[in-house]
Each structure stands twice: as C-alpha cells, then as structure tokens.
TIRO-2110 file (N, C-alpha, C; in Angstrom, 1 decimal):
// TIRO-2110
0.8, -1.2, 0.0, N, 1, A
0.0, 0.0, 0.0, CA, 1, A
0.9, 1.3, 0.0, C, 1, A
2.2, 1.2, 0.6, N, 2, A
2.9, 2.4, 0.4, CA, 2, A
3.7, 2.7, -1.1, C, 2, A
3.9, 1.6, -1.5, N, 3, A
4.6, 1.7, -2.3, CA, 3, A
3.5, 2.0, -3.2, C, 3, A
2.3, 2.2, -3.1, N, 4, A
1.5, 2.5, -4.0, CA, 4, A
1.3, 4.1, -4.1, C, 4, A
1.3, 4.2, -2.7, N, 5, A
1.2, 5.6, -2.4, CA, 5, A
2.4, 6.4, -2.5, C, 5, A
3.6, 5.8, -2.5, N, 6, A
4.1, 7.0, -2.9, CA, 6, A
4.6, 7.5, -4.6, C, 6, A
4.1, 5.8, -5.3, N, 7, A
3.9, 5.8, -6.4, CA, 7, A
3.3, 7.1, -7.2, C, 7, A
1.8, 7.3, -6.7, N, 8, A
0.7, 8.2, -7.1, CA, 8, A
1.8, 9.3, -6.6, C, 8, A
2.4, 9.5, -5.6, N, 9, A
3.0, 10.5, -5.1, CA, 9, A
4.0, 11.3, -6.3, C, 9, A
5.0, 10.4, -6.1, N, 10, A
6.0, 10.5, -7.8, CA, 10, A
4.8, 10.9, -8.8, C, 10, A
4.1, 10.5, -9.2, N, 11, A
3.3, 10.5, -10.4, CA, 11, A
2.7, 12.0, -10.7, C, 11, A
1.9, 12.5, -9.2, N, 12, A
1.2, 14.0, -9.2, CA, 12, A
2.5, 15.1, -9.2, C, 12, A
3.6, 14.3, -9.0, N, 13, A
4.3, 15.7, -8.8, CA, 13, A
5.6, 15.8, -10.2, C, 13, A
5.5, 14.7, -10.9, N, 14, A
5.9, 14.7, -12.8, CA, 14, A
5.1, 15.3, -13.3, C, 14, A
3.5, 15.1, -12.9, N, 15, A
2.6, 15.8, -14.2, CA, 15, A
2.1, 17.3, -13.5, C, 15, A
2.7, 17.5, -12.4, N, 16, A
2.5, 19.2, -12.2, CA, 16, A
4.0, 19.7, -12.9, C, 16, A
5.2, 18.9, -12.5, N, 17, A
6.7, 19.9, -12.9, CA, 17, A
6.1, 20.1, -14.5, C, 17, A
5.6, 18.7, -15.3, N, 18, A
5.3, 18.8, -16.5, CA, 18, A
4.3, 20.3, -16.7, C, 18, A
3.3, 20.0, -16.5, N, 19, A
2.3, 21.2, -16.0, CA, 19, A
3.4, 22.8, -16.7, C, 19, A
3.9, 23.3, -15.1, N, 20, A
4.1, 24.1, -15.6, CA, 20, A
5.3, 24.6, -16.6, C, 20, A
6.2, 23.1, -16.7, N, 21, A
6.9, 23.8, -17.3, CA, 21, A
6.3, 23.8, -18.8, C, 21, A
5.5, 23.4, -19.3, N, 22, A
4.5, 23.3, -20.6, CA, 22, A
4.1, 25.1, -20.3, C, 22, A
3.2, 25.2, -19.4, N, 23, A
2.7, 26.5, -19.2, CA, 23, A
4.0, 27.9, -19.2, C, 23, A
5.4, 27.6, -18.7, N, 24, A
6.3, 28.2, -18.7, CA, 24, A
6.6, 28.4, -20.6, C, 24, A
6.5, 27.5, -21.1, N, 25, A
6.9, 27.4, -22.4, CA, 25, A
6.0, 28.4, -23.3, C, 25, A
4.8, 27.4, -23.5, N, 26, A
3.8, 28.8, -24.0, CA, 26, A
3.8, 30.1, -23.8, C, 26, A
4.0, 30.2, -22.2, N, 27, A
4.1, 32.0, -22.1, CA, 27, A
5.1, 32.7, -22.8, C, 27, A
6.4, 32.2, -22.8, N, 28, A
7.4, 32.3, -23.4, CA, 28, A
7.4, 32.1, -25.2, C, 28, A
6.7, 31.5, -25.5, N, 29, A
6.5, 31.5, -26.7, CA, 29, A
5.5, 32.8, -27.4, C, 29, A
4.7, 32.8, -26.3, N, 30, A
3.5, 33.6, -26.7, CA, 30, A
4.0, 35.5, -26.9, C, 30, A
4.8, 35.9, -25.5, N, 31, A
5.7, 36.9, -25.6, CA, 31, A
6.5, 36.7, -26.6, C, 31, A
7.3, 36.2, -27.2, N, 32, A
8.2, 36.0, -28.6, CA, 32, A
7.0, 36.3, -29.9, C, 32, A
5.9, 35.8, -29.7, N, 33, A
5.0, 36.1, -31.0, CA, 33, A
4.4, 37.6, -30.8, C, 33, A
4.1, 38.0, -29.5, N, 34, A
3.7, 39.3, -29.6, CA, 34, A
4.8, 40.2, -29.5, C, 34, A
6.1, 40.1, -29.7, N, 35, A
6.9, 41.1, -29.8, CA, 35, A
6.3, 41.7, -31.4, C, 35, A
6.7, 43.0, -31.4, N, 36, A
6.6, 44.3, -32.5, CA, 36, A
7.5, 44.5, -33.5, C, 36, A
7.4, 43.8, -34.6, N, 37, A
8.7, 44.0, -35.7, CA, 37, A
9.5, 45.5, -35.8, C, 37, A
10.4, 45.7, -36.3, N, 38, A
11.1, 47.4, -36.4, CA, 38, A
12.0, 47.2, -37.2, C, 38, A
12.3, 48.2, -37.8, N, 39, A
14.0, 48.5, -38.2, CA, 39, A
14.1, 49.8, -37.9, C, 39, A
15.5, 50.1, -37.8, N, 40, A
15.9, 51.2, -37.7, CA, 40, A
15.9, 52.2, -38.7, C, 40, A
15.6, 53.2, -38.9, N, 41, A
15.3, 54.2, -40.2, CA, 41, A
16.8, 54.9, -40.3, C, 41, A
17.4, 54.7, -41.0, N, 42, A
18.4, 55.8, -42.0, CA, 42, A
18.5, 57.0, -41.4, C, 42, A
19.9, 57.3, -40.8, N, 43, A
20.1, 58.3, -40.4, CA, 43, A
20.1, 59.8, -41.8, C, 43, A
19.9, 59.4, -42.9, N, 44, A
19.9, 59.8, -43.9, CA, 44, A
18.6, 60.3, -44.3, C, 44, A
17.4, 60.0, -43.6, N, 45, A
16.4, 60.0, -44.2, CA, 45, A
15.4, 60.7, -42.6, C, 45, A
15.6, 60.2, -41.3, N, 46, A
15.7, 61.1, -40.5, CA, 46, A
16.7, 60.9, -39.6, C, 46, A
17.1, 61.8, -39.1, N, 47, A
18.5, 62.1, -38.4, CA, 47, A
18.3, 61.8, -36.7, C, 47, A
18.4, 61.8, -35.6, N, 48, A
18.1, 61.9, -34.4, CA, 48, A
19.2, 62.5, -34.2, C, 48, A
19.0, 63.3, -33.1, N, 49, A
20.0, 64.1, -32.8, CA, 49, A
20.0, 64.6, -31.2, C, 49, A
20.9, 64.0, -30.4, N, 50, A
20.7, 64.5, -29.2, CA, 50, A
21.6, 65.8, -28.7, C, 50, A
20.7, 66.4, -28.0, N, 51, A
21.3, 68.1, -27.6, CA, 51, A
22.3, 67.5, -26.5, C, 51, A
23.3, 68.6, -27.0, N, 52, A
24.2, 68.8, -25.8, CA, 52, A
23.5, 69.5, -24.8, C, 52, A
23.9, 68.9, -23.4, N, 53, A
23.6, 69.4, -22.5, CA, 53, A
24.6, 69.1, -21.1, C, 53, A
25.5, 70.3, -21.1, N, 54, A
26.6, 69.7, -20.1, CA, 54, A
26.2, 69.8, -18.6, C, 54, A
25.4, 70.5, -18.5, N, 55, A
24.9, 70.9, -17.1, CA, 55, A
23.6, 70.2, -16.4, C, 55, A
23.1, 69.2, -17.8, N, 56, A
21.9, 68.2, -17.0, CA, 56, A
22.8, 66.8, -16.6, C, 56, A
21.9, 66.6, -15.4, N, 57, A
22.1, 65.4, -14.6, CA, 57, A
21.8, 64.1, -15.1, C, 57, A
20.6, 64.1, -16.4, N, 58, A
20.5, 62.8, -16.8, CA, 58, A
21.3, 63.2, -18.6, C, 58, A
21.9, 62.0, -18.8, N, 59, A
23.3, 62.2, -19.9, CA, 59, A
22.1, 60.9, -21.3, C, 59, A
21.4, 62.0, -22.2, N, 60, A
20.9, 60.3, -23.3, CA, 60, A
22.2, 60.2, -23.9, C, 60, A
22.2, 59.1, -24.1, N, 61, A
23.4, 58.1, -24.3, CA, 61, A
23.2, 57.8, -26.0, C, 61, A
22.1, 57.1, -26.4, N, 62, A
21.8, 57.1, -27.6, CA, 62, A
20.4, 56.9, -27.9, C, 62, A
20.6, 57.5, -29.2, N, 63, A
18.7, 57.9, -29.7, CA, 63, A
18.5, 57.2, -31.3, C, 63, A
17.5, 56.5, -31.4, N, 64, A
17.4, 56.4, -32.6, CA, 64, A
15.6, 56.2, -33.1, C, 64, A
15.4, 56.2, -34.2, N, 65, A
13.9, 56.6, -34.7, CA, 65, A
13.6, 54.9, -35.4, C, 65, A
12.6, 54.2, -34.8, N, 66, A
12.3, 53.1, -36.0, CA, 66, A
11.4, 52.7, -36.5, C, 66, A
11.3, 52.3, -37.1, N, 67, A
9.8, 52.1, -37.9, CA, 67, A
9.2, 51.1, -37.9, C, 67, A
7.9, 50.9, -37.4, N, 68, A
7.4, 49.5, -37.2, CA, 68, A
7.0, 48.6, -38.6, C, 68, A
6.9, 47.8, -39.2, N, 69, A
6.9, 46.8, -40.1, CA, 69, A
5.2, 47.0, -40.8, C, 69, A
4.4, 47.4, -39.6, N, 70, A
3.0, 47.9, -40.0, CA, 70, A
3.0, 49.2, -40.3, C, 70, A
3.7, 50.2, -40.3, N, 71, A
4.3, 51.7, -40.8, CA, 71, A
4.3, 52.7, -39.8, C, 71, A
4.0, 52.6, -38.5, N, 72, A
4.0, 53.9, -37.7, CA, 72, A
5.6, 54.3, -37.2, C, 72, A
5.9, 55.0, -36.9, N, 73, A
6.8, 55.4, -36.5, CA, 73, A
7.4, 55.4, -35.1, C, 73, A
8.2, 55.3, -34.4, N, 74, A
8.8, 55.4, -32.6, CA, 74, A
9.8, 55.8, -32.6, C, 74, A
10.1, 56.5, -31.5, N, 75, A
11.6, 57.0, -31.4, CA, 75, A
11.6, 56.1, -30.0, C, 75, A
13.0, 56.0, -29.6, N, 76, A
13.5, 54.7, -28.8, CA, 76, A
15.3, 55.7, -28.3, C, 76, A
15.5, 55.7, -26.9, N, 77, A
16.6, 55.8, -26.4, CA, 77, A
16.8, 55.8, -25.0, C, 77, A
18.0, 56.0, -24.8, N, 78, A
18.7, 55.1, -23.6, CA, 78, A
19.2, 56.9, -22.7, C, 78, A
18.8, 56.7, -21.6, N, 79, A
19.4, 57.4, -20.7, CA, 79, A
20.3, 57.1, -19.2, C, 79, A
20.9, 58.3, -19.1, N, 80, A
21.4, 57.3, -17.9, CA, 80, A
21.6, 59.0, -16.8, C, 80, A
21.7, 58.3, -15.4, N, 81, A
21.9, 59.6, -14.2, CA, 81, A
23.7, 59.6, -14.1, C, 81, A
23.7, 61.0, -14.5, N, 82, A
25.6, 61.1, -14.9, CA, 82, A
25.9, 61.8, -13.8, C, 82, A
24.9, 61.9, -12.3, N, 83, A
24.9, 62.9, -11.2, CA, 83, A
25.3, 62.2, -10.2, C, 83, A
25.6, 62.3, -8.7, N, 84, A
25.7, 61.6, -7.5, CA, 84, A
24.5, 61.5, -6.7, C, 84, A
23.1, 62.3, -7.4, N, 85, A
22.4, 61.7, -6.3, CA, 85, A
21.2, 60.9, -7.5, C, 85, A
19.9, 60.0, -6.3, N, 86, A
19.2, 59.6, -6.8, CA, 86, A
18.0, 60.6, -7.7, C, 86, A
17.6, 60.0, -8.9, N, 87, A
16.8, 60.8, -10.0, CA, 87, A
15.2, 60.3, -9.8, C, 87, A
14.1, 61.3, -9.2, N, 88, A
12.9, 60.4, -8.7, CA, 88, A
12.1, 60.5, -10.5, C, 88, A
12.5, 61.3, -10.9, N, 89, A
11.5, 61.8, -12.2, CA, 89, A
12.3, 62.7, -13.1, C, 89, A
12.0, 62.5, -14.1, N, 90, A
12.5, 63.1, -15.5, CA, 90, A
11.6, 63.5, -16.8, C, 90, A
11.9, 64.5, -17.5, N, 91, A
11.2, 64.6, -19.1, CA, 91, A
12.4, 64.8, -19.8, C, 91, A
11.9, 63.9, -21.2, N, 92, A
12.5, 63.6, -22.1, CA, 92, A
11.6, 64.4, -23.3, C, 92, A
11.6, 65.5, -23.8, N, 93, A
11.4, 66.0, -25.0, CA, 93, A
11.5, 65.6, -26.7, C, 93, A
11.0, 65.3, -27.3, N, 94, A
11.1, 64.6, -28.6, CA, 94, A
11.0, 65.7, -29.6, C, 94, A
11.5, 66.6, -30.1, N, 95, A
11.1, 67.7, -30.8, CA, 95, A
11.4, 67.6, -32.7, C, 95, A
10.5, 67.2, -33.6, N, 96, A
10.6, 66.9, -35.1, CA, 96, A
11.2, 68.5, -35.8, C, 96, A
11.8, 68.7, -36.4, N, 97, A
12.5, 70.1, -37.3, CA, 97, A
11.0, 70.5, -37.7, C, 97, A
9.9, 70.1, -37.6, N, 98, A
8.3, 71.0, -38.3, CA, 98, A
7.6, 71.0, -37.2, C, 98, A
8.3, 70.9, -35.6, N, 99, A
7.4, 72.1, -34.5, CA, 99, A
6.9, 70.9, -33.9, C, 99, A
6.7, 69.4, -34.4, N, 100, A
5.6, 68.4, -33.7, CA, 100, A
6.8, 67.6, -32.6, C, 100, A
6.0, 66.9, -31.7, N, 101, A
7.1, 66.2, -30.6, CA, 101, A
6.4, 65.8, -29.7, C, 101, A
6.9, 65.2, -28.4, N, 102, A
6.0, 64.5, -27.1, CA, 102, A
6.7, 64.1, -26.6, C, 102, A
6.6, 64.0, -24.6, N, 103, A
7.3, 64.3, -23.5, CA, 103, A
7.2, 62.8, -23.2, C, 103, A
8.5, 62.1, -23.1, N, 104, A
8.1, 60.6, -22.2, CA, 104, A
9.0, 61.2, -20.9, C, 104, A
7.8, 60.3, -20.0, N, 105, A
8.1, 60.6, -18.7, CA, 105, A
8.5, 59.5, -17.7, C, 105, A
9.7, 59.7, -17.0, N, 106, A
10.0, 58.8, -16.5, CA, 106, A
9.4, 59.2, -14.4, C, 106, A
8.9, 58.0, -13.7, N, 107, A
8.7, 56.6, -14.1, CA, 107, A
7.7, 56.6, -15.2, C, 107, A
7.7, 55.3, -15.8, N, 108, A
7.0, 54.9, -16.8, CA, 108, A
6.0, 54.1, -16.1, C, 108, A
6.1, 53.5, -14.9, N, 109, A
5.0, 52.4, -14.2, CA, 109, A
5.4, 53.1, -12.6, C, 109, A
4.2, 52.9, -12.1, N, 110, A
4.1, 53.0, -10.9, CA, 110, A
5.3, 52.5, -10.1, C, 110, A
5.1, 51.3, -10.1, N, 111, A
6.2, 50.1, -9.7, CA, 111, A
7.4, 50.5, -9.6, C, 111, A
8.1, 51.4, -10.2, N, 112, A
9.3, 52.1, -10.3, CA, 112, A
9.9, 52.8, -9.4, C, 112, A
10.8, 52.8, -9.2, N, 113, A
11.8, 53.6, -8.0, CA, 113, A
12.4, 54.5, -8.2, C, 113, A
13.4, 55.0, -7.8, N, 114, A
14.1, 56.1, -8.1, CA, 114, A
15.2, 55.6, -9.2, C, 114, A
16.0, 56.5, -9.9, N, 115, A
16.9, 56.1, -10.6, CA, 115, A
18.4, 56.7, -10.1, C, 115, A
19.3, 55.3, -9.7, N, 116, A
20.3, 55.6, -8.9, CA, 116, A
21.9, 56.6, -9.9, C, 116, A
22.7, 57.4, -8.9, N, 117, A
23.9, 57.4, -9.6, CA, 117, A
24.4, 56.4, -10.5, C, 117, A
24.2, 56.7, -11.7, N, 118, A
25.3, 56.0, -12.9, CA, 118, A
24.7, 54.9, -13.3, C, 118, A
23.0, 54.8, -13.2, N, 119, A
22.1, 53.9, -13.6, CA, 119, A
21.8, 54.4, -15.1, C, 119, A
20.7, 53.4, -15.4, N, 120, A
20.7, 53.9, -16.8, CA, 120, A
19.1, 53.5, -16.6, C, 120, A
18.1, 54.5, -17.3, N, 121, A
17.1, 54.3, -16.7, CA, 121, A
16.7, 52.8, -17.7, C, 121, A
15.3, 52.4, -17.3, N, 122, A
14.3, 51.0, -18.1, CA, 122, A
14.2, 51.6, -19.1, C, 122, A
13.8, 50.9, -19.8, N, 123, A
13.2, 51.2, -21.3, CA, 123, A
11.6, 51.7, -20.9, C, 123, A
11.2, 52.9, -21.5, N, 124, A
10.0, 53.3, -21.6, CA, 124, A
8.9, 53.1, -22.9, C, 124, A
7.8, 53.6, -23.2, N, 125, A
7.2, 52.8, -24.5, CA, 125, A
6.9, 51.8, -25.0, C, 125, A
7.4, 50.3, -24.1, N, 126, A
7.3, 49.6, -24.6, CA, 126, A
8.8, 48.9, -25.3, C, 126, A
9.6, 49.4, -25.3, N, 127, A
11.4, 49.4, -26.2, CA, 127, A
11.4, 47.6, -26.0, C, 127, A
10.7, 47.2, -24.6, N, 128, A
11.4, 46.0, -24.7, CA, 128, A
10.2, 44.8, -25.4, C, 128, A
9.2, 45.3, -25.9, N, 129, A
8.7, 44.6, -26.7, CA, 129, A
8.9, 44.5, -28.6, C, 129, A
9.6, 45.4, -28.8, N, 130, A
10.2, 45.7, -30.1, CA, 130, A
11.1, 44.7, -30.5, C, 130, A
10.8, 44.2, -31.4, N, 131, A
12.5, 43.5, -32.1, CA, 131, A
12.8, 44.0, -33.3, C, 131, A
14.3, 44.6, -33.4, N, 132, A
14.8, 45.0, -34.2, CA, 132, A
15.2, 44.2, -35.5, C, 132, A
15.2, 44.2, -37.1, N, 133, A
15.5, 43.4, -38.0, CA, 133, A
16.7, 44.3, -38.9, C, 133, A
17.5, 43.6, -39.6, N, 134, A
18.0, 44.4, -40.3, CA, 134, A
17.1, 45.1, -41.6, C, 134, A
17.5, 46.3, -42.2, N, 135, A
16.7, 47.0, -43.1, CA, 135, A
17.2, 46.9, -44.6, C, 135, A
16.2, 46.1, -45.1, N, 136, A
16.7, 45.5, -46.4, CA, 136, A
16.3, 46.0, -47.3, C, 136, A
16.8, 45.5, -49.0, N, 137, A
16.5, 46.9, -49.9, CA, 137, A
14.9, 46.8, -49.8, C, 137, A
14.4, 45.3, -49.9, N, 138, A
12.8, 44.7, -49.9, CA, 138, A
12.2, 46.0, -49.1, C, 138, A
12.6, 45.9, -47.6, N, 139, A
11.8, 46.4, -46.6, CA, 139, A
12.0, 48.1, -46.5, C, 139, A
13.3, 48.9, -47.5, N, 140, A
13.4, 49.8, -47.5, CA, 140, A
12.6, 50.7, -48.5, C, 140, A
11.7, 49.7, -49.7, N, 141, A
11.1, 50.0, -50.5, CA, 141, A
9.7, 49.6, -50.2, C, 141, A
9.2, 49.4, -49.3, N, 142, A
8.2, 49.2, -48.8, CA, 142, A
8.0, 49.9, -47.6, C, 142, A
9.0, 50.2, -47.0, N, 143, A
8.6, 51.2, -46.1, CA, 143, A
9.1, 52.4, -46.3, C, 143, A
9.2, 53.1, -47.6, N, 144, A
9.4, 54.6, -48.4, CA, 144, A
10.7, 54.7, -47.6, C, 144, A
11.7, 54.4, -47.2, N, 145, A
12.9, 54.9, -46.4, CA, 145, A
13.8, 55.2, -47.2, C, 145, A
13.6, 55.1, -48.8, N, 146, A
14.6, 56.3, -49.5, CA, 146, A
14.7, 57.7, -49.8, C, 146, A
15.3, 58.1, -50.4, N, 147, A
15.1, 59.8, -50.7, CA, 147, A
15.7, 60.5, -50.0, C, 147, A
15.7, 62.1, -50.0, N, 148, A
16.4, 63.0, -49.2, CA, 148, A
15.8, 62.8, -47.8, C, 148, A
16.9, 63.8, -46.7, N, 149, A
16.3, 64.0, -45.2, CA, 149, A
14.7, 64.4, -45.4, C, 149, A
13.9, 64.4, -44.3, N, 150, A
12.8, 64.8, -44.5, CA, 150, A
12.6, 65.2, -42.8, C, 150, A
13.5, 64.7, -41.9, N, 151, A
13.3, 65.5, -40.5, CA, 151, A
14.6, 65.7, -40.2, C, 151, A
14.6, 66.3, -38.4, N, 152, A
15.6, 66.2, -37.7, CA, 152, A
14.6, 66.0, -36.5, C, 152, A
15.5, 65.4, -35.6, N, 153, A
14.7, 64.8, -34.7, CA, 153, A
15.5, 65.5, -33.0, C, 153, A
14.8, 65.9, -32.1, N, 154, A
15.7, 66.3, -31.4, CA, 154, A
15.7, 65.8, -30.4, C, 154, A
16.5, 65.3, -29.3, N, 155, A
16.0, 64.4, -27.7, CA, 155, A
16.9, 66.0, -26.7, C, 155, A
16.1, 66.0, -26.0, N, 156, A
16.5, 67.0, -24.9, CA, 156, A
16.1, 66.4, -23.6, C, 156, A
16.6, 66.6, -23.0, N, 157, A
16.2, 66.5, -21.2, CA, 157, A
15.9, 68.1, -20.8, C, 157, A
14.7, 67.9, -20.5, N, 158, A
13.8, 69.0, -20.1, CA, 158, A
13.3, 69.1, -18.4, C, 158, A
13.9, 68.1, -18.0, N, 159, A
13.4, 68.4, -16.5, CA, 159, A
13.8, 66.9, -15.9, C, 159, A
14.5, 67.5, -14.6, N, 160, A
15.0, 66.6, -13.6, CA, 160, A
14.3, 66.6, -12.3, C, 160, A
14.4, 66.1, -11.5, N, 161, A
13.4, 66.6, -10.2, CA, 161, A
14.5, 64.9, -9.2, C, 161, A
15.3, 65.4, -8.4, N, 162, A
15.9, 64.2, -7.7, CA, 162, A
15.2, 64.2, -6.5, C, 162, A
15.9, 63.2, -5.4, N, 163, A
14.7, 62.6, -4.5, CA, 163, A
14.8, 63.6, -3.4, C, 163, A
15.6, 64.4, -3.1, N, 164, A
16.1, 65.7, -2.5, CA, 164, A
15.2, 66.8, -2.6, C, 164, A
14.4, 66.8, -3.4, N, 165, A
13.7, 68.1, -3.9, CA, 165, A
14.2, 68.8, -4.8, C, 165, A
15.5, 69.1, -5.0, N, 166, A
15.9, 70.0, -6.1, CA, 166, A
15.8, 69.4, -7.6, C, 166, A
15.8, 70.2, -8.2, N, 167, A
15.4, 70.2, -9.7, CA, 167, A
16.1, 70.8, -10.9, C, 167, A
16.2, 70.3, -12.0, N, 168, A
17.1, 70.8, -13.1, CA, 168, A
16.0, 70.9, -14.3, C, 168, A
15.3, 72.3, -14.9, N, 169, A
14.6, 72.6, -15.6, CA, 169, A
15.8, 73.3, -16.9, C, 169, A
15.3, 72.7, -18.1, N, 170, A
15.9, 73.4, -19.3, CA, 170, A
14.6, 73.7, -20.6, C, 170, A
13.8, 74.4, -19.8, N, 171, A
12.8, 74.6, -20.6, CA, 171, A
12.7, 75.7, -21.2, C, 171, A
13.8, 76.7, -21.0, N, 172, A
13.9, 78.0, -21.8, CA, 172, A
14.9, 77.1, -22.8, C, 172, A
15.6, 75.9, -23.2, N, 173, A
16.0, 76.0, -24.1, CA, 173, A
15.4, 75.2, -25.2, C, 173, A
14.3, 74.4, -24.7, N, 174, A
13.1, 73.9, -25.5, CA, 174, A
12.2, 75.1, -26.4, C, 174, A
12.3, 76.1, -25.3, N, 175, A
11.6, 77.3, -25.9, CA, 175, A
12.3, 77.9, -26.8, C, 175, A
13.3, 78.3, -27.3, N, 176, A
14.6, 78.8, -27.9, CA, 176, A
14.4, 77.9, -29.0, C, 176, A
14.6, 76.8, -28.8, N, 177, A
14.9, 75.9, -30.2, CA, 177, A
14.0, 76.0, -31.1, C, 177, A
12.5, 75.7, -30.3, N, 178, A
11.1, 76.0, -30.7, CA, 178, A
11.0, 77.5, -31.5, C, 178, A
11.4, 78.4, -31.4, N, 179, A
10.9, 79.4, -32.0, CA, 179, A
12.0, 79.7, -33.0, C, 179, A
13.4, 79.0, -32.9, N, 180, A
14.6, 78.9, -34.1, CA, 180, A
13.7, 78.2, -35.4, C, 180, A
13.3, 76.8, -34.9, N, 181, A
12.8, 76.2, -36.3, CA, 181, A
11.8, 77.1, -36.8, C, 181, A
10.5, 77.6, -35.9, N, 182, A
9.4, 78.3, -36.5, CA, 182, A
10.0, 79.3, -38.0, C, 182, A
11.2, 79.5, -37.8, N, 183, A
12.0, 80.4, -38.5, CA, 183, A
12.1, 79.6, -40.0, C, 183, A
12.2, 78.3, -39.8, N, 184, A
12.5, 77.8, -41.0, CA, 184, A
11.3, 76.6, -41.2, C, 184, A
10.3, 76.9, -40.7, N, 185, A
8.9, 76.1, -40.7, CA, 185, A
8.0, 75.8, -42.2, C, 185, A
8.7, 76.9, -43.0, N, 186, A
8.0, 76.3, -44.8, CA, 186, A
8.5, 75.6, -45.3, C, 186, A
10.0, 74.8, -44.3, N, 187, A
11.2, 74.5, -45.5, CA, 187, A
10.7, 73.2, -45.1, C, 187, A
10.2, 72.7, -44.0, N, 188, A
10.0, 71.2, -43.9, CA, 188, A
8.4, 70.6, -44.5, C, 188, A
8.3, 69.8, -44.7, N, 189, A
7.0, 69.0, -44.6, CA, 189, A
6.0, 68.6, -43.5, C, 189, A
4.4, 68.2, -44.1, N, 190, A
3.4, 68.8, -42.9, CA, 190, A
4.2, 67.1, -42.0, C, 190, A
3.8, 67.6, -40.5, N, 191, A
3.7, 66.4, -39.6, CA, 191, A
3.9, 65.1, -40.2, C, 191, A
4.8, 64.0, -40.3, N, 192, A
4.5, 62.8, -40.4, CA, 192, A
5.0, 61.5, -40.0, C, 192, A
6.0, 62.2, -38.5, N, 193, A
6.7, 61.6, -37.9, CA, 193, A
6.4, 61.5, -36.7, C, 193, A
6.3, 62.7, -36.4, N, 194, A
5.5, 62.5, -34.5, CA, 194, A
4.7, 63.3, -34.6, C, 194, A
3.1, 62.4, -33.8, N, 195, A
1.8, 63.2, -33.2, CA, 195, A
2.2, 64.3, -32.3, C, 195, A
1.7, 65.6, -32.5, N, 196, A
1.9, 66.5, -31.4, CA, 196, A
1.3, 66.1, -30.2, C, 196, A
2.1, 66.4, -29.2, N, 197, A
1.2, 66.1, -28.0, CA, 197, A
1.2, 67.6, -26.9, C, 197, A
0.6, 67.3, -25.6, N, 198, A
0.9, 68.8, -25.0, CA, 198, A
2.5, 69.0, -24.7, C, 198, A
2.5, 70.2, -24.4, N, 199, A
3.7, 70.5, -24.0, CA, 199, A
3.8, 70.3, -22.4, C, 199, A
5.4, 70.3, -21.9, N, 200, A
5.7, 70.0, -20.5, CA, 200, A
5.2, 71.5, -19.8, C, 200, A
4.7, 71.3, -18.7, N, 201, A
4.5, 72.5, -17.4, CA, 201, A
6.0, 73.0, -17.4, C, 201, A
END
C-alpha cells in the first residue's frame, strides 16, 4: 500500500513539474509572438539628434527613430543619471525640425523607483517589446525609407526633479529651439513623424 502511495506521489508531482513547465513554455512563446517587428530608419532619411547638454544630470546616451513593419513610427533611447544623487523623475522632449514632438516621462510604471547614480534608466514605451531586423533593400522600398532628409529629430532633457527636492529645468532651451525652427517652418514637410502632444509644465 505504500509503495503505491508513494507511487501516485511521484506520479502527481511529474505531471504538475510537466504542467508548468508546458505552461512556462507557452508564455514564453506567446511573448516572442507578440513582440513588434522594427527597423531602424536611416540616419539619412531622419537624423536623431541628441542636444548637448553639459549641465543636465541625466546624460541620453543614444537615440534612434524606428519604424514598425506595420508603418508607424517610434523613437526609442537610452538614458542614464551622470549625477551623484538619486533621479525620482524626469522629461524627455522629442522635438521633429516641423514644431511636432512628445514628453516621455520617467517613471513609466508606478512600480518604479528612483533612478540611482550611474544607472541607466528601463526602457519606456514599450522598447522591450520591439524586435529590431536588419533593413533590407525589400523592406526599404516598402517602407518609403529612400530619398532625401525629411526630418531632424531632437531628444532634450527638459526636467530633472531628484529625491532631495531639487530640480534641473531646461525649458527656456526647449523654448529657444522651438521658435529657431518656426523660423524655418516652410522648408519642412506637414507632420508625419511624430503626433503633437501637450507641451511640459
């Protein structure tokens, strides 16, 4: 009778490890299927360009624009805290050479903490559901990514706020830039890279 029992024993506890690791698998699979195809767009075609900024606390590291496989567009980059203290919150500015742009704001999830000295923040947007492909002539002619520039793209850090209270605002130079392009606002094409959104407080 024991040996029966611990028989069933062994037995319930093969077809739960089986269980989940089946269920482990599928999830894993299922995230790999719903990742978001992309390539990177041609710095030739639009440019990204991050502003210097020697006096802000968070340093973007690199910026680049890509294009989803279904045709919309995303910008995507990496920041990091280049300061000694902790970073509770940040804006990140996206500004197109024809006036359009939009603020990602870090945290991106509640869940989030501060961002330490010499961290580099998460990916916001989504970045970690994207998979990048190489950009082929096929996919370059299907997704119009030939021809001259048609933007400039700008990444700014527009506002710091560390866990201290103090704060690093560069929103007179968001304003500055903003009214440089207005200057040369007939030379570009209408909107067709980034939806305007509001502007930062």
């Amino acid at each position: 009778m024991s040996n029966k029992k611990n028989l069933l024993i062994r037995s319930v506890i093969y077809i739960s490890s089986s269980l989940l690791f089946f269920l482990s698998s599928s999830v894993h699979a299922q995230q790999e299927r719903e990742k978001a195809t992309a390539v990177i767009v041609p710095s030739e075609i639009y440019l990204p360009t991050i502003v210097v900024q020697p006096d802000s606390p968070l340093k973007i590291e690199t910026a680049v624009l890509g294009k989803m496989l279904e045709g919309t567009e995303r910008t995507f980059f990496r920041a990091r805290n280049i300061s000694n203290k902790p970073i509770s919150y940040f804006q990140i500015y996206v500004l197109a050479s024809n006036g359009s742009g939009f603020t990602s704001s870090f945290p991106y999830k509640r869940t989030q903490g501060t961002l330490g000295s010499g961290e580099i923040a998460p990916p916001g947007m989504n970045e970690d559901l994207v998979q990048f492909i190489p950009l082929t002539p096929e996919l370059t002619r299907s997704l119009r990514l030939s021809g001259k520039m048609r933007q400039i793209v700008f990444f700014i850090v527009i506002k710091v706020e560390f866990e201290d209270g103090t704060v690093f605002d560069a929103t007179r130079l968001l304003n500055s830039l903003e009214e440089h392009l207005k200057l040369f606002g007939d030379k570009y094409d209408e909107p067709h890279v980034l939806q305007s959104e509001p502007r930062p407080n």
